[in-house]
C-alpha positions in Angstrom: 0.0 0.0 0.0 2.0 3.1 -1.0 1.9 6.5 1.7 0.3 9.9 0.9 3.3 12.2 0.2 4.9 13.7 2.9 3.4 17.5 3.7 4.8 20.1 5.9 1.9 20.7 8.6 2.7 23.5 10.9 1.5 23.1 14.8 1.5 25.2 17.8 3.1 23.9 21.4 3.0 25.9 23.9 3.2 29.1 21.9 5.7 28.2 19.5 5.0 27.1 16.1 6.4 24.1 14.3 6.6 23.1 10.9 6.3 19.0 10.6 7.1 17.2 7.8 4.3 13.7 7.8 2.9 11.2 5.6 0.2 11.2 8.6 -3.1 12.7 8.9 -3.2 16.4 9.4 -6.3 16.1 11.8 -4.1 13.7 13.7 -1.4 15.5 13.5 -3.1 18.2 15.6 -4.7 15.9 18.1 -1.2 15.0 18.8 0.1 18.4 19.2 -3.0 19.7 21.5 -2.2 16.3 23.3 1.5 17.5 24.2 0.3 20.9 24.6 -1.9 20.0 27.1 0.7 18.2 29.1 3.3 21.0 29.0 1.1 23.0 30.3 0.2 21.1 33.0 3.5 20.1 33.6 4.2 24.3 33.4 1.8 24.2 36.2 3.6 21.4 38.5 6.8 23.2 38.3 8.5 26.2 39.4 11.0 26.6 37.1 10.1 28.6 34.2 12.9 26.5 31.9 10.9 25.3 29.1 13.4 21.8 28.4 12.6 21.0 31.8 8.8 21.6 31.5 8.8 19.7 28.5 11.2 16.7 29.9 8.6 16.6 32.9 5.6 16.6 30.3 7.4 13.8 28.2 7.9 11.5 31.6 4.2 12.0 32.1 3.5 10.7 28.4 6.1 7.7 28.7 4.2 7.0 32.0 0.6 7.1 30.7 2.1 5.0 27.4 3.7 2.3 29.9 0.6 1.7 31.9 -1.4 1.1 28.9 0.8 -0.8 27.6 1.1 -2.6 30.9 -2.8 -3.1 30.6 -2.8 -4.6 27.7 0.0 -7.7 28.2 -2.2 -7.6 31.2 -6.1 -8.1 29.5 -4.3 -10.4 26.6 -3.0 -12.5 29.6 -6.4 -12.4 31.0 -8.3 -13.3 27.5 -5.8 -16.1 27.2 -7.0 -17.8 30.7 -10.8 -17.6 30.1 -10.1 -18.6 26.6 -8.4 -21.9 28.1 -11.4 -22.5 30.2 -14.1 -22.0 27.9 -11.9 -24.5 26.1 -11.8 -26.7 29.0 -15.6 -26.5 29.3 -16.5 -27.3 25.9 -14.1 -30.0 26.0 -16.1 -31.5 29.1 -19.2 -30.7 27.2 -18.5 -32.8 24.7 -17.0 -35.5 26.5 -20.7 -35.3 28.6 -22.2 -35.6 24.8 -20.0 -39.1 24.0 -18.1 -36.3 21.6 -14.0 -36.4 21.1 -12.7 -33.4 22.4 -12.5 -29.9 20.0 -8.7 -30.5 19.2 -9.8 -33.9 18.1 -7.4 -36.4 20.9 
């Protein structure tokens, strides 16, 4: 499947513009900005320091955080799909053996 051509899409974080070079979605594109220009700002608020490297570092951590926890989630629900998948297995498998039937994987 070939890309869209890459297009220059300018977006605005925290008051500064910048030009973005993207085979991606410009409507996505600035979700993603207001995204990060929500969290510098917050972080803005959660610091002192008016340095904006270490306001963005800050808002960055708290990205990297909210991506590992949902990442985390995830391994965690697949885990959790894959052990009530076993025992609906199991189940049928009893079902069938109830029934006089060879069991689904056919042993």
């Amino acid at each position: 499947m070939d890309r869209p051509p890459a297009r220059v899409i300018s977006v605005d974080i925290n008051g500064q513009r910048y030009p973005l070079r993207t085979h991606l979605d410009p409507d996505y594109v600035a979700r993603l900005a207001a995204f990060v220009d929500e969290r510098i700002r917050l972080a803005a608020q959660e610091t002192l320091s008016g340095d904006l490297v270490k306001v963005a570092v800050l808002a960055a951590l708290n990205i990297a955080d909210e991506y590992f926890r949902c990442r985390e989630a995830i391994a965690s629900d697949t885990g959790s799909l894959r052990a009530r998948t076993e025992a609906l297995e199991r189940l049928v498998d009893l079902a069938l053996a109830a029934a006089g039937q060879p069991p689904a994987d056919g042993r």
